[in-house]
N, C-alpha and C positions, 0 to 999 in steps of 0.2 A: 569936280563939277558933275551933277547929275545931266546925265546924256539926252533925257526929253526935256532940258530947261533950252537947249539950243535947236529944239524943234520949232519948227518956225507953224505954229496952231492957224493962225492966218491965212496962212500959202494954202495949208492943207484943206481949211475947213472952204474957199475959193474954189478950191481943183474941184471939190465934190458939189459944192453948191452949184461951178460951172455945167460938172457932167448931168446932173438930177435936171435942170433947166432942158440942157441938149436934144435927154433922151429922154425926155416925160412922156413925150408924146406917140414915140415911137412903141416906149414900156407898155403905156395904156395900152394901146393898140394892140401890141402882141398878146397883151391879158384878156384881151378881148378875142380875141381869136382862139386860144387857148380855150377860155370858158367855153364858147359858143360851139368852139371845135370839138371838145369830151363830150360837150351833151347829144351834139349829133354825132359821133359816135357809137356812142349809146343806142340812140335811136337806129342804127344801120345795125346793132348785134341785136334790138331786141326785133326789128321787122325780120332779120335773118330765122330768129329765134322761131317766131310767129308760122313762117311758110314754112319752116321744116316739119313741125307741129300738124299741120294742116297733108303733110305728104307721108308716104312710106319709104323713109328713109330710115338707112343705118345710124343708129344713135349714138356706136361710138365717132363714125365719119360725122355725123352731125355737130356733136362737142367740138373734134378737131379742126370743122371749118371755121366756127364760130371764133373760137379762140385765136384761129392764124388771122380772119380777120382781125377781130378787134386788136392785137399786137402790131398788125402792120398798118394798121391807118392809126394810131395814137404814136408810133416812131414817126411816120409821116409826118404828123401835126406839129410832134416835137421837134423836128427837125425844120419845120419853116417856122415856127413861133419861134426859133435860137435865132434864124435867118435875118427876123423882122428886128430883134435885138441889138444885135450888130457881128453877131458871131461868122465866120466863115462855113456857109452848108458845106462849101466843097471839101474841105479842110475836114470838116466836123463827119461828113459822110465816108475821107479815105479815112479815118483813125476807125470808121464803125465796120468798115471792110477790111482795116488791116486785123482789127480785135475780132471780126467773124470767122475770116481765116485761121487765125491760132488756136483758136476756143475749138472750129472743124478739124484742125490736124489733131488735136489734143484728144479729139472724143470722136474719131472716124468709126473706132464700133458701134457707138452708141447713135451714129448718123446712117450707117447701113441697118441696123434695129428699126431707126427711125423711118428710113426711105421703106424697107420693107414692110414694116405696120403700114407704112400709107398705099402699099402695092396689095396689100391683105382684103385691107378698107375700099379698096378702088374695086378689085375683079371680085372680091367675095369666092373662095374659093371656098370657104366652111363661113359657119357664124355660131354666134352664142349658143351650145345645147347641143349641134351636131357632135356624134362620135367621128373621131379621126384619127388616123395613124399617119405620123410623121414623126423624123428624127430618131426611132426607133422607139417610140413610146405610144402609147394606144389608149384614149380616156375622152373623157366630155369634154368641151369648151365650157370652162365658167367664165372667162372674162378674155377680151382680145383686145387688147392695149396697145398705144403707140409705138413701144417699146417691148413690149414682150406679148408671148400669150400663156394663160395659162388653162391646163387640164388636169382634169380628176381620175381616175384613173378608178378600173372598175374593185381594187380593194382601197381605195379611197385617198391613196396619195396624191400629194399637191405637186405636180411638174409644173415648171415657169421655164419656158422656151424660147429664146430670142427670134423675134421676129427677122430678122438679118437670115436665121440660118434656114429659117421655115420660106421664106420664099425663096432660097436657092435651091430647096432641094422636093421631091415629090412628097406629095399630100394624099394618103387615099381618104374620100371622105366615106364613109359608112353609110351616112346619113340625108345623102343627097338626093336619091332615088326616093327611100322610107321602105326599101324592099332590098331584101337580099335572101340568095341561094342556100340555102344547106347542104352542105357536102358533106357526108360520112362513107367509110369503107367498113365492113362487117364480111370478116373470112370465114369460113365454113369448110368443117373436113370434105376430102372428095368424096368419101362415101357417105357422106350425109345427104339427106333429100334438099335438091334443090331446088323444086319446084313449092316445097313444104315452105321451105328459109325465104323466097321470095313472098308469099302469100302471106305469111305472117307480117313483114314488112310493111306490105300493102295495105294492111288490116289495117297496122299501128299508124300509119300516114292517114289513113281516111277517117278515121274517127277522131284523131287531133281535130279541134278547129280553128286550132291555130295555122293548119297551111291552109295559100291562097289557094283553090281547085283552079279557080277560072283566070288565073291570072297568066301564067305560062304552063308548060307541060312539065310534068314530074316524075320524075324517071327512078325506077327501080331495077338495074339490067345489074348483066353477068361483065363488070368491066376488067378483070385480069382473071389469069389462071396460075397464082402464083405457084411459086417451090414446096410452098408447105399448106396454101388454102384456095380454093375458089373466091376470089374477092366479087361481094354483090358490092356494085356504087346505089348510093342512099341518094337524090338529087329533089329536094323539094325547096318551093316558094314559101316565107314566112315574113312579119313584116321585119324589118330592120327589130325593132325593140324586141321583138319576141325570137331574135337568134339563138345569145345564147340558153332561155331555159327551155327550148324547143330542144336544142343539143342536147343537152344533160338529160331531161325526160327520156328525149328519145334512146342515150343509150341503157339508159335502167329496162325500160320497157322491152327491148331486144333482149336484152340480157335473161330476163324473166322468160319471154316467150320461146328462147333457144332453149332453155333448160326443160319446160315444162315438154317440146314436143324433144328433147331427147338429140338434140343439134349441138354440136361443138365448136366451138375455138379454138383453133388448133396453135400448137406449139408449133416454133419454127425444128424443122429436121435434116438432117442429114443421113444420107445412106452411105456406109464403109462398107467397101469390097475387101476382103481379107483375102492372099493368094498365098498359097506352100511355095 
């Protein structure tokens, strides 16, 4: 005998007709909450949307608020539109804590990524375009994401750096000023003129117009007397962007100008005492 001929079609099609009757009204209701509830929703991410628009804010912190809003007021809605159903919130909220838990144990890297992107986004320690050294890598910011960041790097490699490691560890930014120092050392034999080796320097610094004059003081002095040269310290103001081919010009230009008046570079030496 086929096994749905002793289904009882009566009882069953009762039970449902009983429940539909029961919970119509309640259903409605939730449905109605539901609609009414997504649409303002909506309305709370697009006026959020609106005043961010209207201020100077950070645009990737801006996406990220938007977004944690609208996720936590539509679980909200979901969770009381189950309630008005007949489900159990309390029930239905420890199963969404016990599953937030495991998902967190499961992906604690990608949660310290995560909490750091939002410690990034909060203090601003660099932003999109600054030059910055962290981690041991040195490049532009193209992109600062939730989860990672990444930079370019000055022959044009793609570094992608977990946000976790970058705010545990120092940041120099480059860029935060728009000004930095040049440092170079340039040795000169002792018997060469050194009042000649500095004035030449001086020359090649004042006629750049890439250094700032007025900005701090710029020092060209006698800063060691090493083993084997007189070391001049090079110390001039330039904008951040124009570091490094201010560098590079300037050692061509020295190079040029020790040759021409007849000044050396010296080799490193040592003097041997020989005894019978």
């Amino acid at each position: 005998m086929n096994i749905l001929d002793n289904l009882n079609y009566s009882g069953i099609w009762d039970k449902i007709m009983d429940f539909v009757v029961k919970n119509t009204p309640s259903v409605l209701g939730a449905l109605v909450v539901l609609i009414i509830g997504w649409k303002l929703v909506n309305l709370i991410v697009n006026w959020l949307n609106k005043i961010f628009q209207k201020t100077d804010f950070d645009e990737a912190l801006e996406s990220f608020i938007v977004s944690l809003v609208s996720v936590g007021l539509r679980i909200i809605l979901l969770i009381s539109v189950a309630g008005m159903v007949g489900f159990e919130t309390t029930t239905l909220v420890t199963m969404l804590g016990a599953m937030a838990f495991a998902i967190g144990m499961a992906l604690q890297g990608s949660l310290a990524n995560f909490a750091g992107g939002i410690l990034i986004l909060i203090f601003k320690p660099f932003r999109v375009g600054d030059f910055i050294e962290t981690q041991g890598y040195t490049g532009t910011v193209k992109s600062l994401q939730i989860f990672q960041t990444i930079l370019h790097t000055v022959d044009n490699k793609e570094v992608i750096i977990p946000n976790g490691d970058i705010s545990n560890s120092s940041i120099i930014n480059y860029s935060a000023t728009g000004k930095r120092r040049v440092e170079m050392v340039f040795g000169i034999d002792y018997n060469d003129d050194l009042k000649k080796a500095k004035e030449i320097l001086e020359n090649i610094v004042k006629k750049d117009k890439r250094v700032l004059k007025n900005f701090r003081q710029n020092n060209i002095v006698v800063g060691n007397l090493g083993e084997s040269a007189v070391e001049i310290y090079c110390q001039v103001w330039v904008k951040s962007s124009d570091y490094l081919s201010f560098k590079y010009d300037m050692n061509e230009k020295v190079k040029e100008g020790f040759d021409k008046n007849n000044i050396n570079f010296p080799y490193p030496q040592q003097t041997v005492h020989l005894t019978k």
